[in-house]
C-alpha positions in Angstrom: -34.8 12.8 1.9 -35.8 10.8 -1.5 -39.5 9.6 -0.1 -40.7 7.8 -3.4 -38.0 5.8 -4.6 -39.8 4.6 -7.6 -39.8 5.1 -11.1 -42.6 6.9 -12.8 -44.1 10.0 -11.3 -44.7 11.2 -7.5 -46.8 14.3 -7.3 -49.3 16.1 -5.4 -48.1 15.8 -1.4 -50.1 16.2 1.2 -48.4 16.6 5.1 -50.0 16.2 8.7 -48.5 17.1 11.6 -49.2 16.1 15.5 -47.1 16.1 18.2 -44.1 14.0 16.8 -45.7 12.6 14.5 -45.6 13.6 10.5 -47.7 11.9 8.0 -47.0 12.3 4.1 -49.4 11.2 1.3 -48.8 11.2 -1.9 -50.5 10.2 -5.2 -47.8 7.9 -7.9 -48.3 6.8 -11.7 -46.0 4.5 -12.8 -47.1 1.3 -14.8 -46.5 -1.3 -12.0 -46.5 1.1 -8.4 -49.4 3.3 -9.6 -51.8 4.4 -6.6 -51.8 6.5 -3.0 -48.6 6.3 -0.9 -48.3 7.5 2.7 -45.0 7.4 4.6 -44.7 8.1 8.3 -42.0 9.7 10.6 -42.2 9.2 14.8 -39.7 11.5 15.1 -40.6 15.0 14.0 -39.3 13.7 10.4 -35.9 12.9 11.0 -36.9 9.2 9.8 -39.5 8.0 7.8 -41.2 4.6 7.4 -40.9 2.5 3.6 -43.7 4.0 2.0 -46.9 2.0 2.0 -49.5 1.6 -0.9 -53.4 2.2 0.8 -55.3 2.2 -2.1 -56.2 -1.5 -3.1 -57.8 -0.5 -6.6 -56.7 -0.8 -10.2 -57.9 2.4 -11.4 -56.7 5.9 -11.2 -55.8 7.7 -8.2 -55.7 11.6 -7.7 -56.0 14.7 -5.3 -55.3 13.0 -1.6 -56.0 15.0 1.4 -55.4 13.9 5.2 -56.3 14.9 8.2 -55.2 14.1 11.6 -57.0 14.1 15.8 -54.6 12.3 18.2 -54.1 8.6 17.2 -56.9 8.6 14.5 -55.5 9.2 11.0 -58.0 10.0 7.5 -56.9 9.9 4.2 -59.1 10.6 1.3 -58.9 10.3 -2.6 -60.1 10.3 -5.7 -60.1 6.7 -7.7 -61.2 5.8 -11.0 -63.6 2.4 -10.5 -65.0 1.5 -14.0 -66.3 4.4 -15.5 -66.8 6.5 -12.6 -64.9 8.5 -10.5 -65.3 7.7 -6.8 -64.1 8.9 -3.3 -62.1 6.8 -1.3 -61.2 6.7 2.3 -58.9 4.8 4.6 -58.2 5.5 8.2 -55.8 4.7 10.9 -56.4 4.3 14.6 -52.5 4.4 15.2 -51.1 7.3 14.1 -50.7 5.8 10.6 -48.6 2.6 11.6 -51.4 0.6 9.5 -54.3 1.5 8.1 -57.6 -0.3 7.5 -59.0 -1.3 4.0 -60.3 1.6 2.2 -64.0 2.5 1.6 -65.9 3.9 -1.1 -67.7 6.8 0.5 -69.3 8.3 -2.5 -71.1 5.3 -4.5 -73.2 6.9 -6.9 -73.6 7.5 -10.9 -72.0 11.2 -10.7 -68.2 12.0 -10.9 -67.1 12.6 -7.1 -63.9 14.5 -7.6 -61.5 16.8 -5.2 -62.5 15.3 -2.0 -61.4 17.2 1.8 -61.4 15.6 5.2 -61.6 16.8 8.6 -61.4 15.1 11.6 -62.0 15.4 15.1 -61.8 12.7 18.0 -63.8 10.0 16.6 -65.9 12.2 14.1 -64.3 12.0 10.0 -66.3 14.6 7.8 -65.9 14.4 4.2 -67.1 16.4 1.3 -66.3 16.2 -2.2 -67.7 17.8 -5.5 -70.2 16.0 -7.4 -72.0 16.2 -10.4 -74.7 13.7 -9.8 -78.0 15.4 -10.3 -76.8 16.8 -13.5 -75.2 20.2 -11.6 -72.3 20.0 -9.7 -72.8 20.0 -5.7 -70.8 19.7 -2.7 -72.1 15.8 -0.8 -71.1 15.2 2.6 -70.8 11.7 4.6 -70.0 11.4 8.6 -68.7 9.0 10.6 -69.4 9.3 14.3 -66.9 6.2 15.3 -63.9 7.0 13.8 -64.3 5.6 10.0 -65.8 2.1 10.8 -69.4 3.5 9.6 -70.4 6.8 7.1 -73.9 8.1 6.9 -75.0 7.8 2.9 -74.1 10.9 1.1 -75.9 13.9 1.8 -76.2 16.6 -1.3 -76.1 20.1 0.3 -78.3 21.4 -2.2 -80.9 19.1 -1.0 -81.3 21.0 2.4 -82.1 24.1 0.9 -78.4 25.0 1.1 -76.5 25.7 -2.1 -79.7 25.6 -4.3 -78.8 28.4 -7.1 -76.2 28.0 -9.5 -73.2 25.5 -8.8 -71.5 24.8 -6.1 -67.5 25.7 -5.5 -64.9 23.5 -4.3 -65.2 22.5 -1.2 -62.4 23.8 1.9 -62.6 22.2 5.4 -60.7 23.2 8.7 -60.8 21.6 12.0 -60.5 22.6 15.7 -63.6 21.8 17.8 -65.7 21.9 15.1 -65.4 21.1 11.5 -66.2 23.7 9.0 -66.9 23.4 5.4 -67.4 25.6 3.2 -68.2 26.4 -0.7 -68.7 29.3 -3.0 -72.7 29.8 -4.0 -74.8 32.7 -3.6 -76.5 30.5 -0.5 -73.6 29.2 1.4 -70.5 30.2 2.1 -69.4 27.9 5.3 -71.7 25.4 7.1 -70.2 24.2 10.5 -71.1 21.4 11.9 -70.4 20.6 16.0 -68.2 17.7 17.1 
């Protein structure tokens, strides 16, 4: 099943799974349809929706990630706003029917690149790689009510975690808990309780 349909590029897919429901997003360049795409499927995937544009921004779009908890659906991504590189987010309370506006999560002078989520009932977790204070770090934001608020980014270095040498990529997985974890000589998961 041809998902894109479009002219130009479609590359770097990301898939969620729960219950019946499958969740695809997508990153495409092409001069008019350029952006994040996600396309959903009700039925284990034997049909998927026309695929819908969530990011609202002119700039450049990469590295997507999703996660999924029952009806609540978070998508993250990279996106190009001026000079900067920022991380975006948009959620879904329905499974990824529709999805609200997105939200710039990271809002500082550093380049927030390769961004993961996690998710878990109403608590979205996300972490990127930043290089803000002059090193690159792994920052954090949380949102306790399902995406409509994010605490200001936290820099893990700052709370005596990660504080020699740089910080790796950051990795999440969920269950009850969402773990995150980097590669430093300090840290190599923090977990935090949902």
């Amino acid at each position: 099943v041809n998902l894109t349909n479009r002219n130009g590029q479609s590359r770097d897919p990301k898939i969620g799974v729960s219950g019946d429901t499958a969740i695809i997003v997508w990153q495409n360049h092409a001069d008019s349809m350029s952006g994040i795409f996600v396309a959903t499927s009700t039925d284990r995937g034997g049909h998927f929706s026309k695929p819908v544009k969530i990011s609202s921004g002119s700039g450049g779009t990469s590295s997507p990630q999703l996660s999924i908890s029952g009806d609540r659906v978070a998508i993250v991504w990279q996106e190009n706003i001026g000079d900067n590189a920022e991380i975006m987010v948009a959620t879904s309370t329905n499974r990824g029917k529709s999805f609200l506006e997105p939200v710039n999560v990271s809002k500082n002078s550093g380049a927030s690149t390769a961004p993961q989520v996690g998710t878990s009932g109403n608590n979205i977790v996300i972490a990127w790689y930043d290089n803000t204070t002059g090193y690159h770090r792994i920052y954090v934001v949380h949102s306790t009510d399902g995406g409509i608020k994010y605490t200001a980014p936290m820099n893990l270095a700052s709370g005596g975690i990660a504080v020699r040498g740089y910080a790796g990529l950051p990795q999440m997985g969920t269950s009850d808990s969402i773990a995150l974890g980097g590669n430093t000589e300090e840290i190599k998961r923090l977990q935090m309780k949902v």
